[in-house]
C-alpha positions in Angstrom: -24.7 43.9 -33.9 -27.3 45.5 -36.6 -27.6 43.5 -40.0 -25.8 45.6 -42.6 -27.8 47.5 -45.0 -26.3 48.1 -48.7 -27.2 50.1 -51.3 -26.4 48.2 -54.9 -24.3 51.6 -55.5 -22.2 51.5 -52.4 -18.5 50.3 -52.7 -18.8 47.4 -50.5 -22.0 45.8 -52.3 -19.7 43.9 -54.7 -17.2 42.1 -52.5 -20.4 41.2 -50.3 -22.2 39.6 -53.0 -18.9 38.1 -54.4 -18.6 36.7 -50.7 -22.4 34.8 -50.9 -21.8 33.5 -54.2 -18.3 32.2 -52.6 -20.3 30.5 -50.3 -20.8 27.6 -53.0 -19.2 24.8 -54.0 -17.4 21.8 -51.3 -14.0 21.9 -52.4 -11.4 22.7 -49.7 -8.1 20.7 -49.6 -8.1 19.9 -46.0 -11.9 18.3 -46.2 -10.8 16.3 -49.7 -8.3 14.6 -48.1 -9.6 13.5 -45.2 -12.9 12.6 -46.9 -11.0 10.8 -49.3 -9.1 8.9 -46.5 -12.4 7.7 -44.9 -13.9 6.7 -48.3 -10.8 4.0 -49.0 -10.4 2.9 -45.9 -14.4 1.9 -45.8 -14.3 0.5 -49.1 -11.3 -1.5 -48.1 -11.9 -2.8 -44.6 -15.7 -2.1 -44.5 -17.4 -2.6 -41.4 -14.1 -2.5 -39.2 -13.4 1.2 -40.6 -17.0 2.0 -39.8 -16.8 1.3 -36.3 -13.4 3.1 -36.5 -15.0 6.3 -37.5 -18.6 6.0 -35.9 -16.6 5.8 -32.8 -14.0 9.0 -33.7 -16.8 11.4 -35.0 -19.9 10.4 -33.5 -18.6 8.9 -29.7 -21.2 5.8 -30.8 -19.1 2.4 -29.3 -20.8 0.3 -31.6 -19.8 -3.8 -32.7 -21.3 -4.9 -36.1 -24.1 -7.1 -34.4 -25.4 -3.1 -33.0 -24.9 -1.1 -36.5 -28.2 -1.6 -37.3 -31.4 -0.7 -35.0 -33.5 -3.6 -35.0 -37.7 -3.8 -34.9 -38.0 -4.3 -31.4 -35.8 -1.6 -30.4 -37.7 0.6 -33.3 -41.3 0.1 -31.4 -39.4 0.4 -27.9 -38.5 4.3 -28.6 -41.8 5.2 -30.1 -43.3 3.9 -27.6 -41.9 7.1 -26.0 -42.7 9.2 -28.7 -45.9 11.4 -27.3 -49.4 10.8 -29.5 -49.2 14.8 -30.4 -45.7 14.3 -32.3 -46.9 10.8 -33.8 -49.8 13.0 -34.8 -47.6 16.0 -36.5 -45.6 13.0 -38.2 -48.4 11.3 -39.7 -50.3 14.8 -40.6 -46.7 15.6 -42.6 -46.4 12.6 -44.5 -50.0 12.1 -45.3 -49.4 15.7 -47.2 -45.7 15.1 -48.4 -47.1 12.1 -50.1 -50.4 13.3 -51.4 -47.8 15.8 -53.5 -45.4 13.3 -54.5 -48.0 11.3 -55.4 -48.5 14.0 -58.6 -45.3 13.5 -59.6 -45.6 10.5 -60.7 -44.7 10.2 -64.3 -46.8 8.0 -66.5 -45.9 5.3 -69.2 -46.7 6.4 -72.1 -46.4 4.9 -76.2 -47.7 6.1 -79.5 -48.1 4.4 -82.7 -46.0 6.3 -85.4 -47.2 6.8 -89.4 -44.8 3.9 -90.0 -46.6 1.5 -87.4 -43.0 1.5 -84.9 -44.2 1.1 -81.3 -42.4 3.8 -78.9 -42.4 3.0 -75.2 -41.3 5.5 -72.7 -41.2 3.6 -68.9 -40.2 5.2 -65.9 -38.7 2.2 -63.1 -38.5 2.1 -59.6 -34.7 2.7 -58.3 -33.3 1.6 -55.6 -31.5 14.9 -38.7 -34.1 16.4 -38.4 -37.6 14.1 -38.6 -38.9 16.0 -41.2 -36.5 15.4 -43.4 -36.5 11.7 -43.0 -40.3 12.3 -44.0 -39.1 14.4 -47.0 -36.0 12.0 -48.1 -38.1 8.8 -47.9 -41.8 9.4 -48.4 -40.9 10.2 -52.6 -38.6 7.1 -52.8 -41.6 5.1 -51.0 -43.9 6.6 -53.3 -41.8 5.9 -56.8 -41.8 2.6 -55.8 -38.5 1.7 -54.2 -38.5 -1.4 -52.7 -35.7 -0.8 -50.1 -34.9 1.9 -48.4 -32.1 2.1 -46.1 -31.5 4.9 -43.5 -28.2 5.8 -41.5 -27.9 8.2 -38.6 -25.9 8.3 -35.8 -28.6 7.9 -33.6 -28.2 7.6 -29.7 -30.5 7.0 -27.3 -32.0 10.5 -27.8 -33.1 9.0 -31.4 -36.6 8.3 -30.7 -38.5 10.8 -32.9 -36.2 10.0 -35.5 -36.8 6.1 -35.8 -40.8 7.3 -35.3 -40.3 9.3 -38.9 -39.1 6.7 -40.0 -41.8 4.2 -39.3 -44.2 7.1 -40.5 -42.2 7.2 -43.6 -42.2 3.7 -44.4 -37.9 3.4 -44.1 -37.0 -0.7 -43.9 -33.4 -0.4 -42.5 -31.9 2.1 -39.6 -28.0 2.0 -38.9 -26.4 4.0 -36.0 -23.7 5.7 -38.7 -23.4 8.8 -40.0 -21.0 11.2 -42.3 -18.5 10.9 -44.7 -18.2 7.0 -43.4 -21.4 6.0 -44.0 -22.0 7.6 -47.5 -18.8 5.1 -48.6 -20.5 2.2 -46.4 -23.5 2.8 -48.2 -21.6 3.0 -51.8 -19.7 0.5 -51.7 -21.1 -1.9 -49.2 -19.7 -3.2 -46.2 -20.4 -6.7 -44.5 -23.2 -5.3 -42.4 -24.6 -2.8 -44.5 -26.2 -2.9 -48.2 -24.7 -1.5 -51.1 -27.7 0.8 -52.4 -28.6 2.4 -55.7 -29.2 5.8 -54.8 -28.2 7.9 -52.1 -30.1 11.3 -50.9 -30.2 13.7 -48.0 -27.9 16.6 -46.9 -25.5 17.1 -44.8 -22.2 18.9 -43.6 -19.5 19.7 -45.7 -17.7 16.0 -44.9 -20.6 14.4 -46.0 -21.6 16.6 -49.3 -17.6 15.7 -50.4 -18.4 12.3 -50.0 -21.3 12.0 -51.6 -19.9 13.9 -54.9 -16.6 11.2 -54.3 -18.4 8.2 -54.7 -20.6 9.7 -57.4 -20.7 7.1 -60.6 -20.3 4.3 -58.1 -23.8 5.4 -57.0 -26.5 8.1 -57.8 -26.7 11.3 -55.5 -29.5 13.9 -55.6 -27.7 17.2 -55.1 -25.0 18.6 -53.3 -26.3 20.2 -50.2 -25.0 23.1 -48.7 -26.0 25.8 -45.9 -29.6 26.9 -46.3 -30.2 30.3 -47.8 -33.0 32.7 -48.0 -34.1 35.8 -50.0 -36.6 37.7 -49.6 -37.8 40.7 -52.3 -40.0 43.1 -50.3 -41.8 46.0 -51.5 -43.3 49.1 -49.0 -46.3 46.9 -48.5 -44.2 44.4 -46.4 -44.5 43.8 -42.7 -40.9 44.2 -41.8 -41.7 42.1 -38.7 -42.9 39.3 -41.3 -39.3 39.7 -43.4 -37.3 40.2 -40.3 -39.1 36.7 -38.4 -38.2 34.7 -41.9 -34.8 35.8 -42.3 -34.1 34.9 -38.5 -35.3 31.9 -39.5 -33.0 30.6 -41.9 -30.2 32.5 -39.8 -30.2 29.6 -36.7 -29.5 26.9 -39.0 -26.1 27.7 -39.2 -23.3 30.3 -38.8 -22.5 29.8 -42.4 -26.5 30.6 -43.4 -27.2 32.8 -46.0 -30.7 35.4 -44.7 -30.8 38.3 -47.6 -33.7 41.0 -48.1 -33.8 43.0 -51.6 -36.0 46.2 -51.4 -36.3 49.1 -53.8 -37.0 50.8 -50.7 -34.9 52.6 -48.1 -37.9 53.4 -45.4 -38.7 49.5 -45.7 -35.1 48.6 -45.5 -34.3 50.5 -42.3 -37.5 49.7 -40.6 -36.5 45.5 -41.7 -33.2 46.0 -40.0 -35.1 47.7 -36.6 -37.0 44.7 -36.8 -34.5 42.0 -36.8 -32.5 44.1 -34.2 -35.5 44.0 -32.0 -36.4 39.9 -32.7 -32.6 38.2 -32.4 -32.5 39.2 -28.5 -34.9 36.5 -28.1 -33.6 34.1 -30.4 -32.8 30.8 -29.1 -30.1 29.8 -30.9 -28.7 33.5 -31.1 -25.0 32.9 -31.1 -25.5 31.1 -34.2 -27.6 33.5 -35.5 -25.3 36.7 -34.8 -22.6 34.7 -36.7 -24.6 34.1 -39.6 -26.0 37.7 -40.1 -22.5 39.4 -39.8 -20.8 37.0 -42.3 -23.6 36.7 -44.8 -26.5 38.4 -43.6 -27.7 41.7 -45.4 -30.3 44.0 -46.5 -30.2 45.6 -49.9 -31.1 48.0 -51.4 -32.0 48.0 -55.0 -32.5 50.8 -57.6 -35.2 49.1 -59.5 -37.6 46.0 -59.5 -35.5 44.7 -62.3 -32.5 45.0 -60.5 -34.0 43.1 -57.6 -34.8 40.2 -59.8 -31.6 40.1 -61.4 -30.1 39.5 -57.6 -32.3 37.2 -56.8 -31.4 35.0 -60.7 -28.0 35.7 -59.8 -27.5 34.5 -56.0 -30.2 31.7 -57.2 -31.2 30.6 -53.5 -32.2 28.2 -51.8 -35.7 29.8 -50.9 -36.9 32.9 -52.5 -39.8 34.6 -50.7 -42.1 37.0 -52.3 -43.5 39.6 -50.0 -44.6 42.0 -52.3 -48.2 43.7 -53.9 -48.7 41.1 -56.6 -46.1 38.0 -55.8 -47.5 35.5 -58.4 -46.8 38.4 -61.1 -43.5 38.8 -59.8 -42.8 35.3 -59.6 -42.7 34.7 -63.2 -39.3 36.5 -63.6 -37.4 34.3 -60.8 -35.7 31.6 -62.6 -33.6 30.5 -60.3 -35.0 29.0 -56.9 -35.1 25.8 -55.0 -38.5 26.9 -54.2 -40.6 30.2 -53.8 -42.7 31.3 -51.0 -45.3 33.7 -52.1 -47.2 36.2 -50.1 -47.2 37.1 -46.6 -48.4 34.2 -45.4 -46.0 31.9 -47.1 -43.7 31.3 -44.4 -41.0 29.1 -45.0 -41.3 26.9 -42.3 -44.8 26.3 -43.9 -42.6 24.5 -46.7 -40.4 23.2 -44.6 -43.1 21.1 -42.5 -46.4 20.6 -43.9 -47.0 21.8 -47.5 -46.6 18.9 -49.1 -43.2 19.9 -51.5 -40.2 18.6 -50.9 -38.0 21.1 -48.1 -35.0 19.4 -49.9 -33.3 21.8 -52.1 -30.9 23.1 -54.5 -28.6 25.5 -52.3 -25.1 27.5 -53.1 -26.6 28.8 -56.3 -27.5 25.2 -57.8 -31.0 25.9 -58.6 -29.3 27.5 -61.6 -29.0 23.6 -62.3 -30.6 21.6 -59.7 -34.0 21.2 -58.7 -36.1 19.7 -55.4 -35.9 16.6 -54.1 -39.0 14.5 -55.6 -40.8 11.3 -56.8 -39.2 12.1 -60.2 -35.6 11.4 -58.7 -36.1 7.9 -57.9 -37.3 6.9 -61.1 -35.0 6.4 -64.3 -36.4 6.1 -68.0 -35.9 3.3 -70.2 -36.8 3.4 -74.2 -38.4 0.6 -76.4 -38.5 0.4 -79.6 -40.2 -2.1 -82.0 -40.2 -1.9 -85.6 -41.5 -4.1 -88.0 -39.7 -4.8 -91.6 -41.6 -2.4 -93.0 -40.9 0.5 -91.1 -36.8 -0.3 -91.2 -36.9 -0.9 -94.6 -38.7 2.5 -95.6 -35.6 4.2 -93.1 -32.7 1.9 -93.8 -30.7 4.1 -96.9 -30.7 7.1 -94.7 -30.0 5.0 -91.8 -27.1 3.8 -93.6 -26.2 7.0 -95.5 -25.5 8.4 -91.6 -23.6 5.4 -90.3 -21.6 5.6 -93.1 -21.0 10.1 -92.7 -20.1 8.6 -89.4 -17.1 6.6 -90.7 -19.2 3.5 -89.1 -19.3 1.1 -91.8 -20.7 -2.1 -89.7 -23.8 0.1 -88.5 -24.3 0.4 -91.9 -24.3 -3.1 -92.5 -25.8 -4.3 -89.3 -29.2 -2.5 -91.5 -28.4 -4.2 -95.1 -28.1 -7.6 -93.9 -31.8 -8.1 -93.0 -32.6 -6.6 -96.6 -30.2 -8.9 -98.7 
């Protein structure tokens, strides 16, 4: 099978781009109602539900006294875990942390000409391994004093629990899915009821998460990674074809996309990628993935290619072109951008520093990366002597009263009569 190769003029460009932007979104009737049916019966029977489903979807025979992986058992697998992965761990989250670390907002107040105080303070809220490093390490750094993970770990789970040492995580449970986003909602006899809850997932667990939303916080709905590259003649089609394969094995539903002005650059792309997915691992997932949503287009001009990339609005946008930092200031909508030829994804994926979890299905129109910044919340003080009210209070009054609210008003007058 040969990636397809569009022109933005052919007939079928359309109803293939209308297919990747269908791509977004979690909504399908079967996967609401079952989702739904696994939310109520955890919030009503709790840990008894859990077991239910752990058992159903995950084959883990679990009893509420082995939910949650105890300390011992913690140091017992990474005792296994060899010194060169403890070593790639703790490489990852020193630099995931040294970047989260930046995000940190500041508290911040100024005096006003009127002598009122404002305070702005941010608080502390409360699988792969490196996205246990990614999920945890910001909350960790933000200040969170708990945090609780849940996977449906088996006995293959070793590297996992050694993130999450790394990562500083204080509670493991064997759960996973829709069942344990509504455990972790609503709270269950075994397991907390937390603040918060982050990470992606499949489409069972991205319903959840939006279900129980307003009974908890959520980061973002994740869906199936994306990538797009914009390439100019100057590209290494080896370089765009090894990327796009890249994103390809995540997932048959993975979105790999390559924008060039350039037909020459496009053909020799697609002889790349044709040449590298023989010796893919994972290449029945791969195959899958290029021939539903995989593609290389071609565009009529560099603003066209932009106005693809703004439109589709991926997950990650690579910029493999003469001068990508120029090019870069047009691309609004990203989860995050890879410049240059020796940006390679999985550089961001591992051991930049910024968070690998992102916007996807066209929500970086809206949404942004996982960071520090989403485990903090903002509270606002203010303190105002007489003075200062007094000098405000007959417009403050004046607008109560537009308002129809007559009390405001008079909540003002009565420290003034």
């Amino acid at each position: 099978m040969r990636i397809r190769l569009v022109k933005t003029t052919d007939d079928g460009f359309r109803p293939l781009l209308k297919r990747i932007l269908a791509r977004r979104g979690t909504r399908e009737d079967n996967v609401e109602q079952r989702v739904s049916e696994i939310v109520t019966a955890v919030q009503k029977q709790g840990d008894r539900a859990l077991l239910r489903y752990t058992r159903l979807f995950d084959g883990l025979h679990l009893t509420a006294a082995t939910l949650e992986v105890m300390p011992a058992e913690i140091e017992r697998a990474i005792a296994h875990v060899t010194q060169k992965d403890l070593s790639a761990l703790r490489l990852a989250a020193k630099r995931i942390t040294a970047f989260h670390r930046r995000q940190l907002q500041k508290s911040w107040q100024y005096r006003d000409p009127l002598g009122m105080i404002l305070v702005y303070v941010p608080c502390g809220k409360a699988s792969y391994p490196s996205t246990v490093l990614m999920n945890a390490i910001p909350a960790k750094v933000a200040g969170v004093k708990e945090i609780v993970m849940t996977s449906p770990i088996g006995n293959d789970g070793a590297i996992i629990l050694a993130a999450a040492r790394v990562a500083g995580v204080d509670r493991v449970f064997r759960v996973g899915g829709a069942q344990a986003v509504a455990a972790l909602a609503f709270g269950t006899r075994t397991i907390p009821k937390v603040d918060k809850i982050v990470g992606p997932g499949n489409i069972f667990v991205a319903t959840a998460k939006r279900m129980v939303f307003g009974e908890v916080n959520i980061d973002s709905i994740a869906g199936p990674s994306e990538i797009l590259l914009l390439a100019d003649d100057s590209a290494d089609p080896v370089h765009v074809a090894a990327d796009m394969l890249s994103q390809a094995e995540h997932d048959e539903l993975a979105a790999a996309l390559c924008v060039t002005t350039s037909m020459t650059t496009a053909e020799k792309i697609q002889q790349a990628i044709d040449d590298r997915v023989r010796s893919t691992k994972r290449q029945a997932i791969t195959l899958k993935s290029l021939e539903k949503y995989g593609a290389i287009i071609v565009a009529r001009s560099k603003k066209e290619m932009v106005e693809l990339a703004n439109a589709i609005a991926p997950e990650h946008v690579e910029l493999i072109v003469r001068e990508p930092q120029k090019l870069a200031k047009e691309i609004h909508n990203a989860g995050a951008m890879f410049l240059g030829p020796y940006s390679a994804p999985p550089l961001g994926d591992y051991l930049a520093g910024p968070n690998h979890v992102l916007p996807t299905g066209g929500s970086a129109r809206f949404f942004s990366p996982l960071g520090t910044y989403d485990f903090l919340k903002r509270t606002t003080m203010i303190h105002a002597e007489r003075r200062a009210l007094k000098t405000l209070a007959s417009k403050i009054t004046h607008l109560a009263r537009l308002e129809g609210l007559d009390d405001h008003a008079r909540s003002v007058e009565a420290r003034f009569r």
